[in-house]
MMTF fields as JSON, N, C-alpha, C and O atoms, coordinates in Angstrom:
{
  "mmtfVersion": "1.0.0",
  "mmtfProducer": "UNKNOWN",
  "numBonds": 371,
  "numAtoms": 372,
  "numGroups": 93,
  "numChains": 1,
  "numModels": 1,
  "chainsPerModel": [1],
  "groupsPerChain": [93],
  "chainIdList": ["A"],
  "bondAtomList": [4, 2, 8, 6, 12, 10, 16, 14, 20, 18, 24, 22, 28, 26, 32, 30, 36, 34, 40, 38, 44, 42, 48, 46, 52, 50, 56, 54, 60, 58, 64, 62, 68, 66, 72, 70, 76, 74, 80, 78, 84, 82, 88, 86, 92, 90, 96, 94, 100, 98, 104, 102, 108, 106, 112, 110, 116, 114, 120, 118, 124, 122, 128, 126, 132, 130, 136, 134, 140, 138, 144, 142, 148, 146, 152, 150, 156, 154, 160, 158, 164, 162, 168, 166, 172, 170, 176, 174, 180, 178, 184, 182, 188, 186, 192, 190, 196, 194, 200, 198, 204, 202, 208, 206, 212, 210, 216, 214, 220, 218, 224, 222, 228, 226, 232, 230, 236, 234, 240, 238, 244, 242, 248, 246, 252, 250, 256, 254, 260, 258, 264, 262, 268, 266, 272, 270, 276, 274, 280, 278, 284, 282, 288, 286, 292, 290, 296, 294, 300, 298, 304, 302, 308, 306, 312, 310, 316, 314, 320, 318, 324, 322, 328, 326, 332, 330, 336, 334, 340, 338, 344, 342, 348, 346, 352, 350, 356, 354, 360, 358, 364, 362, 368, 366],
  "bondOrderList": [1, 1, 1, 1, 1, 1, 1, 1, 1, 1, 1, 1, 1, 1, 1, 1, 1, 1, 1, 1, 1, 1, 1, 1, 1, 1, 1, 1, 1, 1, 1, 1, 1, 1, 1, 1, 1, 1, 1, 1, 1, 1, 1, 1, 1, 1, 1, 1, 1, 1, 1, 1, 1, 1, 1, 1, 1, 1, 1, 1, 1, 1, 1, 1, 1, 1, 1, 1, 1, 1, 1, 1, 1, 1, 1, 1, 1, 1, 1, 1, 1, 1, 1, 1, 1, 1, 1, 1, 1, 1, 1, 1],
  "groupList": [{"groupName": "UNK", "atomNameList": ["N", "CA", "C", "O"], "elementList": ["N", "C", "C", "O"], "formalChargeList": [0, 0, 0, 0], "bondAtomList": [1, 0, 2, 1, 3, 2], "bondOrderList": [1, 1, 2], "singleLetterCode": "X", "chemCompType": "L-PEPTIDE LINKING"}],
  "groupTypeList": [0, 0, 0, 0, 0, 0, 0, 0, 0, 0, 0, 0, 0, 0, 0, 0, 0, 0, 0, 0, 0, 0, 0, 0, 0, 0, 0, 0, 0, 0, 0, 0, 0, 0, 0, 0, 0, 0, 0, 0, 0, 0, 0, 0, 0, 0, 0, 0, 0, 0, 0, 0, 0, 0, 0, 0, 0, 0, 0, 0, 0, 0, 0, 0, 0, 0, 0, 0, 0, 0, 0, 0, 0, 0, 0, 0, 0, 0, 0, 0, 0, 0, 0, 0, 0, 0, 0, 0, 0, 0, 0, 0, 0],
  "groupIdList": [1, 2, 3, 4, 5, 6, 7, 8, 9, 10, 11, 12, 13, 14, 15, 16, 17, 18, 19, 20, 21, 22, 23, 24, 25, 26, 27, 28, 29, 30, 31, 32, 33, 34, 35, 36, 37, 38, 39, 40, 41, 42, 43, 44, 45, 46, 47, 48, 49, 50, 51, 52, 53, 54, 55, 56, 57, 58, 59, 60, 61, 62, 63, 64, 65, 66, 67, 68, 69, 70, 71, 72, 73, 74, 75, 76, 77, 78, 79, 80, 81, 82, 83, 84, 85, 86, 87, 88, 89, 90, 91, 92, 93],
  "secStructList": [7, 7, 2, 2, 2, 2, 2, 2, 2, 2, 2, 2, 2, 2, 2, 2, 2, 2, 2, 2, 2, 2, 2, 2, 2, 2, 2, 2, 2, 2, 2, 2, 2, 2, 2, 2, 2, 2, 2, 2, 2, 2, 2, 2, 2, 2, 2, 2, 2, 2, 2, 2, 2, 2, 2, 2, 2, 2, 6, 1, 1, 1, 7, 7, 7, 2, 2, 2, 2, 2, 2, 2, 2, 2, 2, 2, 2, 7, 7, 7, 7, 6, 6, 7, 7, 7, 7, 7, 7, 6, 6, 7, 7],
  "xCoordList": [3.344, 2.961, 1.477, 0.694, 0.965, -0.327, -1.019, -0.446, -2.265, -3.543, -3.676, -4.082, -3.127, -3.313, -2.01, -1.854, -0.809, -0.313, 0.264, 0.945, -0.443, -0.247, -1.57, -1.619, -2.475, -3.565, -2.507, -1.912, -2.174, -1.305, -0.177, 0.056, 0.498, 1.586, 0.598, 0.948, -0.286, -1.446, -1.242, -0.524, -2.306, -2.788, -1.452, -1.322, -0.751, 0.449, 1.26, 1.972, 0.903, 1.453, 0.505, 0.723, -1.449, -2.216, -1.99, -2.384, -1.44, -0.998, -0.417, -0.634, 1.006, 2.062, 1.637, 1.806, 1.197, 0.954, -0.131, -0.077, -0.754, -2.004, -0.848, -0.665, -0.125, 0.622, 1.334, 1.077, 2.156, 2.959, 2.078, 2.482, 0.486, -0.562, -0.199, 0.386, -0.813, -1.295, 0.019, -0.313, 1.656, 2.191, 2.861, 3.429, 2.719, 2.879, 1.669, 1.966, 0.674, -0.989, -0.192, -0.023, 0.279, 0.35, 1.706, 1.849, 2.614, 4.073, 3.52, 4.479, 2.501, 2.41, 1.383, 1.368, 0.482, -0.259, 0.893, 0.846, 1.819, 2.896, 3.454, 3.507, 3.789, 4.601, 3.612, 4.024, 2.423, 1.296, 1.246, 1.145, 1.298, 0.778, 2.621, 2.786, 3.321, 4.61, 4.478, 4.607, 4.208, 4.403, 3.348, 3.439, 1.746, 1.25, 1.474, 1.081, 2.174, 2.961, 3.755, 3.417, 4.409, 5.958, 5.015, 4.908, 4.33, 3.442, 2.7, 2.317, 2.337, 2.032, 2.953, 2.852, 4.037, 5.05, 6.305, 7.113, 5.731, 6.174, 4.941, 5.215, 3.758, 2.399, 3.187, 3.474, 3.329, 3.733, 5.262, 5.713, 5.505, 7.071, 6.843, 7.346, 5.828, 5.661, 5.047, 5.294, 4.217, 2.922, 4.085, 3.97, 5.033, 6.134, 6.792, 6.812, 7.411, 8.279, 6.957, 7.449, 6.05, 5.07, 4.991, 5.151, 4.686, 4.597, 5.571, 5.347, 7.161, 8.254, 8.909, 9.619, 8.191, 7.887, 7.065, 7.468, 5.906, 5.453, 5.965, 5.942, 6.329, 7.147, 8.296, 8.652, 8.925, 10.154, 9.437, 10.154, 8.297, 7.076, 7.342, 8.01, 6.36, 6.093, 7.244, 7.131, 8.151, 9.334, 10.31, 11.193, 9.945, 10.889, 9.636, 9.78, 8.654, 7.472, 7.265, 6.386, 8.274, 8.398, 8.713, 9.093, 8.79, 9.775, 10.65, 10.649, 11.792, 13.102, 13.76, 14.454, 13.318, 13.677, 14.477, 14.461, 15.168, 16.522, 15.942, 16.605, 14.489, 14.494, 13.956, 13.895, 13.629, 13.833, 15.301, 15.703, 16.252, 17.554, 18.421, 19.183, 17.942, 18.717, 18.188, 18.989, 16.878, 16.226, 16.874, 17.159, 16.856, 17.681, 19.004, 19.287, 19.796, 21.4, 21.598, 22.524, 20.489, 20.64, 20.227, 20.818, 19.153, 18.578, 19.01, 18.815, 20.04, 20.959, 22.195, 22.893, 22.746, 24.108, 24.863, 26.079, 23.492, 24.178, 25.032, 25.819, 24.598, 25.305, 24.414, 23.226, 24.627, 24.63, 24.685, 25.367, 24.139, 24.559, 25.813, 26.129, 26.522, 27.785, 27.203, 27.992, 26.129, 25.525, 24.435, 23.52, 24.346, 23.621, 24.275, 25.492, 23.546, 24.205, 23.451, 22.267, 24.364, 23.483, 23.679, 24.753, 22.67, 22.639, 22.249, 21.226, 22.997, 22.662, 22.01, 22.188, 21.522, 20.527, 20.043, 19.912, 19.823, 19.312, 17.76, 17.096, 17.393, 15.677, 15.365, 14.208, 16.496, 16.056, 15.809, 15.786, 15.538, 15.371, 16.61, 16.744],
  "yCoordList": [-41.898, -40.499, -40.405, -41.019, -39.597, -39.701, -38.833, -37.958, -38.997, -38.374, -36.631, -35.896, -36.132, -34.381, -34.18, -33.035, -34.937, -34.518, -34.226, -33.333, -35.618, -35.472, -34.584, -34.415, -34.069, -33.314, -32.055, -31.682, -31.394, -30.288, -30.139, -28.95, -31.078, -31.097, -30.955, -30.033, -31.475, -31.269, -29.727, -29.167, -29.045, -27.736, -27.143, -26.863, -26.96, -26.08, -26.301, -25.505, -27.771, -27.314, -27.076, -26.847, -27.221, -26.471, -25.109, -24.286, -24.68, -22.945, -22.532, -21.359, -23.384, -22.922, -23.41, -22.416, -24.189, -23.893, -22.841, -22.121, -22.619, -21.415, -20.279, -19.905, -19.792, -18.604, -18.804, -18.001, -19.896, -19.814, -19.669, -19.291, -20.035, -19.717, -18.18, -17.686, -17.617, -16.491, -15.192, -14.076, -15.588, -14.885, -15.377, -14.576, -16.465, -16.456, -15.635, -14.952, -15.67, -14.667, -13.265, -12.889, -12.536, -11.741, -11.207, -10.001, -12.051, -11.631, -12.281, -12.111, -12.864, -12.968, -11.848, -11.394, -11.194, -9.963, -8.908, -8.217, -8.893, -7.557, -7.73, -6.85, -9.206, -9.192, -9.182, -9.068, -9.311, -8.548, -7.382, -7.009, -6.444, -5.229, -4.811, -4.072, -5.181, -4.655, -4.96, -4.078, -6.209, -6.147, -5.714, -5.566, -5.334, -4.265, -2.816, -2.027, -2.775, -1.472, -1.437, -0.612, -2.006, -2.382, -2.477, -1.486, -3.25, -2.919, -2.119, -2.277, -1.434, 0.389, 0.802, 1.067, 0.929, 1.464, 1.507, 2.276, -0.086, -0.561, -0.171, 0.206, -0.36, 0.211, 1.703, 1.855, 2.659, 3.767, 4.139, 4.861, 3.214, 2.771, 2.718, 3.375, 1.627, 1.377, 2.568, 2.802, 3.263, 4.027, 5.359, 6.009, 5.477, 6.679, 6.487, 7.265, 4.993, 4.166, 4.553, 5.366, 4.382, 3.996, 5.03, 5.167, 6.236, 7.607, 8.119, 8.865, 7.489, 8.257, 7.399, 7.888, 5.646, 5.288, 6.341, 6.565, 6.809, 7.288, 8.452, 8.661, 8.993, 10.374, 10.088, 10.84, 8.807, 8.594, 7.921, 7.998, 7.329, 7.316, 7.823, 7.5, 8.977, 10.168, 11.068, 11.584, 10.945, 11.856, 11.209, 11.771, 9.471, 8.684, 9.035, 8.815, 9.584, 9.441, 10.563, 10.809, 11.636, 13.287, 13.304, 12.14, 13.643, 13.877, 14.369, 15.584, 13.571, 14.344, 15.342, 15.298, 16.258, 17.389, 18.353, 18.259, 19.271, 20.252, 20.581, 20.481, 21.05, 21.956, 20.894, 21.275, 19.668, 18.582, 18.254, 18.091, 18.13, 17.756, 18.843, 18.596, 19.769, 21.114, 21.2, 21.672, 20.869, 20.647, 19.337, 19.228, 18.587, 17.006, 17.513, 17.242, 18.252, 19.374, 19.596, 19.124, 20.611, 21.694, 20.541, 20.528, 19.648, 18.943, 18.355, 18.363, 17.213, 16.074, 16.417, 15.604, 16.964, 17.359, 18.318, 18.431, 19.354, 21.119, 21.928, 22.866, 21.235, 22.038, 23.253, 22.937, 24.35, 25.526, 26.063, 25.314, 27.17, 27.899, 28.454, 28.79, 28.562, 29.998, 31.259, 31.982, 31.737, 33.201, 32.938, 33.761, 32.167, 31.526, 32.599, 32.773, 33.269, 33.644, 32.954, 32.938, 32.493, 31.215, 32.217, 32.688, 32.45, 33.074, 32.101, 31.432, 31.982, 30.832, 32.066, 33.236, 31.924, 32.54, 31.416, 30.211, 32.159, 30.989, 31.031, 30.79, 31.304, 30.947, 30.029, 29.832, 28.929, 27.544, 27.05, 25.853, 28.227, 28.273, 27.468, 27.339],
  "zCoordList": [43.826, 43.757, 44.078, 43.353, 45.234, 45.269, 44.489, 43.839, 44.489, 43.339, 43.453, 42.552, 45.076, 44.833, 44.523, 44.098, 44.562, 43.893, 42.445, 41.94, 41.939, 40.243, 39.885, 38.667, 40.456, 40.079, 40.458, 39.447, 41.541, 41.875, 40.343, 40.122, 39.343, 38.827, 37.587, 36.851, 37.26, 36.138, 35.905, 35.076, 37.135, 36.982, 36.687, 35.496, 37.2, 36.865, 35.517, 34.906, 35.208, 33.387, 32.361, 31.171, 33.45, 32.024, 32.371, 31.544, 33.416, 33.665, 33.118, 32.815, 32.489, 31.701, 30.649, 29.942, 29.948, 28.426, 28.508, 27.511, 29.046, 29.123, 28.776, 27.617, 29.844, 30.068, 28.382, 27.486, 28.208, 26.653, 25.578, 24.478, 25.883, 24.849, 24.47, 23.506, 25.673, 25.494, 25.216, 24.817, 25.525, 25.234, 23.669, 22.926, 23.429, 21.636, 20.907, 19.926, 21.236, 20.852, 20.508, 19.348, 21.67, 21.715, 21.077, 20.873, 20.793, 20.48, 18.864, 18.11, 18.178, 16.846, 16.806, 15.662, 17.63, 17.46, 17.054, 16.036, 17.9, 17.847, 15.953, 15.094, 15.853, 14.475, 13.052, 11.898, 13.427, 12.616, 12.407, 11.238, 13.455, 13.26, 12.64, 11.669, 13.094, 12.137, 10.872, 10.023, 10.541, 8.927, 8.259, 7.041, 9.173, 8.364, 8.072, 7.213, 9.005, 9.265, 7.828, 6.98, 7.681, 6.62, 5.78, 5.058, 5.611, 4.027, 3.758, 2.598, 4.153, 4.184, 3.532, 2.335, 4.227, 3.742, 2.435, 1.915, 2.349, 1.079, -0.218, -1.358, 0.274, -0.456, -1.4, -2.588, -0.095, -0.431, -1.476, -2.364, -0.708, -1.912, -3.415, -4.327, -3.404, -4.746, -5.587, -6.77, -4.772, -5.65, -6.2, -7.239, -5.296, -5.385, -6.826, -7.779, -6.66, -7.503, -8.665, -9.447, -8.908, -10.212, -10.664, -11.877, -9.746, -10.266, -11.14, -12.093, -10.608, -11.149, -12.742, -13.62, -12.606, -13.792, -15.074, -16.215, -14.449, -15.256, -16.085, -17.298, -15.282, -15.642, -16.542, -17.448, -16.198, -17.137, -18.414, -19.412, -18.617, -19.108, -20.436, -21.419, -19.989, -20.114, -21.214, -22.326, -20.402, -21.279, -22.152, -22.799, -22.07, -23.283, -25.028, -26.231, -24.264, -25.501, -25.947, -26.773, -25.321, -25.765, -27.092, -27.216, -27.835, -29.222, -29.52, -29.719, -29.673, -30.167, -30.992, -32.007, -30.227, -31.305, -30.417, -29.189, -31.077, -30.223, -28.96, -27.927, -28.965, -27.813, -26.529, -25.36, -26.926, -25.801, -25.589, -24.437, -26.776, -26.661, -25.3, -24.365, -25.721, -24.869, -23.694, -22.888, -23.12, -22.229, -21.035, -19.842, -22.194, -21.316, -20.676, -19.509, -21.476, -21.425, -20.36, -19.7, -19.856, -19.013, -17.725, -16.645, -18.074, -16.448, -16.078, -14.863, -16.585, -16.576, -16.932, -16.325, -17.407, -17.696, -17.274, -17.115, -17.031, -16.193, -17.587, -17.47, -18.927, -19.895, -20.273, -20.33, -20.503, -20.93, -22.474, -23.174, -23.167, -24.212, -23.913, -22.772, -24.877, -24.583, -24.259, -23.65, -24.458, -23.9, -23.005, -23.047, -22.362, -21.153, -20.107, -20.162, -19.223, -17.636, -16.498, -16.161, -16.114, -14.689, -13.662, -13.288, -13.307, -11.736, -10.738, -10.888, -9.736, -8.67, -7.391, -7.731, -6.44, -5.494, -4.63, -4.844, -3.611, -2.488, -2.406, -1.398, -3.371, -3.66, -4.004, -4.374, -4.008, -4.801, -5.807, -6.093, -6.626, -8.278, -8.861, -10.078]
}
């Protein structure tokens, strides 16, 4: 094998590991910016999730007394007084 040509067979595989350099660079750039992406989003997950901890928090430390009891009734159960009138309306109320 002569010398331009193992120099010719050289350059062309520091070309291709060059070229496989630079497109693993860039295809682990892409899977970076996704999983910062995703952890943003999971960030936001959690802070949602913590908030709604709190609130359940919050209302296990209420005090048990009727007018929390009747309160829990109506929000979780959809139970009613007997002289209750439910008006439903598309105001969202």
């Amino acid at each position: 094998m002569g010398k331009a040509l193992r120099n010719t067979l050289l350059r062309i595989l520091v070309v291709v590991l060059a070229l496989t350099a630079v497109i693993s660079v860039i295809s682990l750039r892409m899977q970076h910016n996704d999983l910062k992406e995703k952890a943003k989003e999971l960030e936001d997950q959690v802070e949602l999730l913590q908030d709604e901890v709190d609130r359940e928090k919050a209302e296990l430390e209420h005090p048990f007394d009727e007018e929390y009891v009747a309160k829990i009734a109506k929000e979780k159960l959809g139970l009613r007084y007997p002289q209750e009138i439910v008006i439903y309306g598309n105001s969202g109320n």
